[in-house]
C-alpha positions in Angstrom: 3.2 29.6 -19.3 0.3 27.9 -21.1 -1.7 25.1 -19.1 -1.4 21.8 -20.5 -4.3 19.5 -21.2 -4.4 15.8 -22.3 -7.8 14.3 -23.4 -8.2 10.3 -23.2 -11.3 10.1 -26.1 -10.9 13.5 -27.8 -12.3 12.1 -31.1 -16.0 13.3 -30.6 -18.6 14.6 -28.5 -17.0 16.0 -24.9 -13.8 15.2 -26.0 -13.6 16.7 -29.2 -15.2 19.9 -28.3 -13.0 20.1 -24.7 -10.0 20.5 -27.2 -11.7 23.1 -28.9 -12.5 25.2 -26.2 -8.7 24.2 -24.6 -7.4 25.8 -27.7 -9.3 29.1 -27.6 -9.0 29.3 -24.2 -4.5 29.2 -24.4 -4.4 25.6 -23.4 -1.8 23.4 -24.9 -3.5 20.5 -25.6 -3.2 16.6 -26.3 -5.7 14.5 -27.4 -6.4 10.6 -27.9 -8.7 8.1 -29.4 -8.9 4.6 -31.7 -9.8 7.1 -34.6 -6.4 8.3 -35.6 -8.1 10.2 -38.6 -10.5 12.1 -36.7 -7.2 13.4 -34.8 -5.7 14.5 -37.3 -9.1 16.4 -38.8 -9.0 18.2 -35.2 -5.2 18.8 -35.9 -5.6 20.7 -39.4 -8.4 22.7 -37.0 -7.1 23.8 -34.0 -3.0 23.7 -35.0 0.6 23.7 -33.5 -1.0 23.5 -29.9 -2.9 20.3 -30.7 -1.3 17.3 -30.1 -2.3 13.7 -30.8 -1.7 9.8 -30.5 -3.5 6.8 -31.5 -4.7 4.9 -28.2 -7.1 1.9 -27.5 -7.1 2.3 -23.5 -7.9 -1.5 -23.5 -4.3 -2.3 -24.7 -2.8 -1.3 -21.5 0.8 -1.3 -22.3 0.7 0.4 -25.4 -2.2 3.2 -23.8 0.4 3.6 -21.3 3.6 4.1 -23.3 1.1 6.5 -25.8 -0.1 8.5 -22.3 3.7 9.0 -21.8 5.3 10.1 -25.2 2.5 12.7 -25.9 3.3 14.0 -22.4 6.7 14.5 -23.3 6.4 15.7 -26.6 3.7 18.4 -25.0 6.6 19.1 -22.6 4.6 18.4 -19.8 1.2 17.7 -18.2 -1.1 19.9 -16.1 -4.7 17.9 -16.1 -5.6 15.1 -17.5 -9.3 14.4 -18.6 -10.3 10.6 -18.6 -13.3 10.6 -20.8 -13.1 7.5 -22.6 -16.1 5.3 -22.6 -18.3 3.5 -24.8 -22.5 2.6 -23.4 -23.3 -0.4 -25.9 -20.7 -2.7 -28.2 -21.9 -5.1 -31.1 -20.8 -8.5 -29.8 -22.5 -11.8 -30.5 -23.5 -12.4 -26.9 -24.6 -10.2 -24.1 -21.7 -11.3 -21.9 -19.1 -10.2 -24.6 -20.8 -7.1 -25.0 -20.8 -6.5 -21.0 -17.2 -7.1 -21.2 -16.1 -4.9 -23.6 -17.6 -2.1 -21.9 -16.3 -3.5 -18.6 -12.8 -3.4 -20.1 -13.0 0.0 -22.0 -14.9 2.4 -18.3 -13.2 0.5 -15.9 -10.3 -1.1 -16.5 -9.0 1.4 -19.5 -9.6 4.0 -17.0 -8.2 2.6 -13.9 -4.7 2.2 -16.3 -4.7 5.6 -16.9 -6.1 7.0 -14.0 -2.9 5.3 -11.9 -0.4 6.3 -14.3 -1.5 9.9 -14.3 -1.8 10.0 -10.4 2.2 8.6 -10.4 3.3 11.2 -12.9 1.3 14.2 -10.7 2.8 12.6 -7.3 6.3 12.8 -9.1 6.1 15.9 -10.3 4.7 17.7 -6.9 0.9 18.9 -8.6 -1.9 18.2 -11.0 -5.6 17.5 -11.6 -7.0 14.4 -12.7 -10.7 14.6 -14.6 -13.1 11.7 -14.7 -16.3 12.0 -16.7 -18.8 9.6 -15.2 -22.3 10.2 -15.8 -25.8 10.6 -13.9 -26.4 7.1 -14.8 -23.8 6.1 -12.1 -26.4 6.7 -9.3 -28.6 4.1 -9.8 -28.5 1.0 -11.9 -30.4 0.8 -14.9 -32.0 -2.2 -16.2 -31.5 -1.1 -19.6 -28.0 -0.4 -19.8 -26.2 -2.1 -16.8 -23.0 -2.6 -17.3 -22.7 1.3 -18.4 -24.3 2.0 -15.6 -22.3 0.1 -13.1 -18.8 1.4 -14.7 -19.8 4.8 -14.3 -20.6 4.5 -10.6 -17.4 2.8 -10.0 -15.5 5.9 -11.3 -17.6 8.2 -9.1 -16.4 6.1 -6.5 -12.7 5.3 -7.4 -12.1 8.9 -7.9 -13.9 9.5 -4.2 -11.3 7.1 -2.8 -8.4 8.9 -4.5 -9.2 12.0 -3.5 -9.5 11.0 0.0 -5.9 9.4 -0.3 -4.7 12.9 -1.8 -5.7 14.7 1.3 -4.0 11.9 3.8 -1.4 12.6 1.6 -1.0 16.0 1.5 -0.5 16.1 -2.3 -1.1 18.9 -4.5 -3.4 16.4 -6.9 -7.0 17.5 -7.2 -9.8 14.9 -8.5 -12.6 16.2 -10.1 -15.5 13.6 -11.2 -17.5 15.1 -14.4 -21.4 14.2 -14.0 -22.8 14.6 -17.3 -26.7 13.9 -18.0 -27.8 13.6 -21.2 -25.8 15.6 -23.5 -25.5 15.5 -27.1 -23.2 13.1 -28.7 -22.5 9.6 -30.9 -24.0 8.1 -27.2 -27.0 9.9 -27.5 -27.7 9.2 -30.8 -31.1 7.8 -31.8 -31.4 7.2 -27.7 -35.7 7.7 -26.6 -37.3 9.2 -23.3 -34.2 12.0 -22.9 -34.9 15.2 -21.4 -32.5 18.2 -20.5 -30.4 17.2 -23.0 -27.7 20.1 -23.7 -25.8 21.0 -26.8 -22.5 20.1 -25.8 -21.0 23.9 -26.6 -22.7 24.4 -23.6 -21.8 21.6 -21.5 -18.2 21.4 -22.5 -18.2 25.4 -21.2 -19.3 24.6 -17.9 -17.3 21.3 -17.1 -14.2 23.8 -18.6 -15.0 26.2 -15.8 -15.5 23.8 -12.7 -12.2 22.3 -13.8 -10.4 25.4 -13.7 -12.1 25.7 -10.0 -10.5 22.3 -9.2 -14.2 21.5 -8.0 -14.7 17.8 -6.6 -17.7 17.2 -8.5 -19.1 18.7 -11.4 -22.6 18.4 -12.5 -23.2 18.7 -16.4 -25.4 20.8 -16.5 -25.8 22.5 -13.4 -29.4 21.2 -13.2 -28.5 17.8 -12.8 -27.6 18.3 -9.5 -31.2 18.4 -8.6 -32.0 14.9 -10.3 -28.9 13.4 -8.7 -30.6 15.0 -5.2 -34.0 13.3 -5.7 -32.1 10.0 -7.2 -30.0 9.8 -3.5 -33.2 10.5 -1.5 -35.5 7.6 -3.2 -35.9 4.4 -1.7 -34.2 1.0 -3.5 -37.6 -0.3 -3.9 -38.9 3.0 -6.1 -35.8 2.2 -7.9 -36.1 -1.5 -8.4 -39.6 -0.4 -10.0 -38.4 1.9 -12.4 
């Protein structure tokens, strides 16, 4: 029987181009996002085993009933892949602007992230993805807030998993770790290096999901930056 995916921000970039490689790969898949026509583009694409609902994860009632119905009309849920998240917002103060991404990385996917954990508990098994990012390890002067949400997943999902294991549930966590890949978010963005074309990426954050691996590192040589980060001292940091 065919795995079955659901994608939370499936409209571009990783989350576009996870469906993609879903599809090919046998997965039935489901995917989400504000931009109901881009859905439906990747519908006419991929076909029959694409699914798709309209979703703003900041309305929470309405991002959970969406989560729900396109579970059951794929007939079920396997994984689920939170990659919703936005790293700048026009807004006519910095505050607003804060917020929104506040409300769209951390509370968006702390909604969905506990109604997918209930729904695996329930039915016995399944994997929860978060994609978090290599900007989680330290804060960054220049983009704090997207900074700061992302290290809260790394952590949120750390805490989960731990519960999983005192629980004895068959619910694996796995937190994506992307550096700079390319996307909408990358867009026009200076002083990048190592960035990958996100074929490439998406291929290797497919295969450590399959692995159920705890942490995934997009690409693999990130893991070396995210080594160095955790061995420099604060005040290095503060000087960056």
């Amino acid at each position: 029987m065919s795995k079955r995916i659901i994608i939370i921000g499936a409209t571009s970039g990783i989350g576009a181009e996870l469906a993609r490689q879903a599809i090919a790969k046998g997965y039935i898949v489901g995917g989400t996002g504000r931009r109901t026509e881009r859905l439906k583009n990747l519908k006419e694409e991929l076909g029959e085993n694409f699914h798709y609902t309209g979703m703003d994860v900041t309305l929470h009632g309405e991002s959970k009933l969406a989560l729900n119905q396109l579970i059951e009309e794929m007939g079920g849920m396997d994984i689920i892949v939170l990659n919703a998240g936005i790293s700048n917002y026009q807004a006519s103060s910095i505050t607003g602007m804060e917020q929104m991404i506040i409300d769209v990385n951390v509370s968006g996917f702390v909604q969905l992230f506990g109604e997918a954990f209930q729904y695996f508990r329930k039915q016995g098994r399944g994997q929860i993805v978060g994609v978090s990012s290599i900007a989680g390890l330290f804060g960054s002067s220049r983009a704090a807030p997207y900074s700061a949400s992302k290290a809260f997943i790394s952590t949120y999902m750390q805490a989960y998993r731990q519960r999983s294991n005192k629980l004895k549930d068959d619910i694996f966590i796995t937190d994506v770790i992307p550096g700079f890949v390319v996307s909408e978010m990358t867009e026009g963005k200076r002083g990048m290096f190592w960035v990958a074309n996100t074929e490439k990426a998406v291929r290797q954050m497919l295969i450590d999901i399959e692995k159920k691996k705890p942490v995934s590192y997009i690409t693999r040589r990130w893991r070396l930056i995210a080594w160095l980060i955790k061995l420099t001292p604060n005040w290095v940091l503060d000087r960056l």
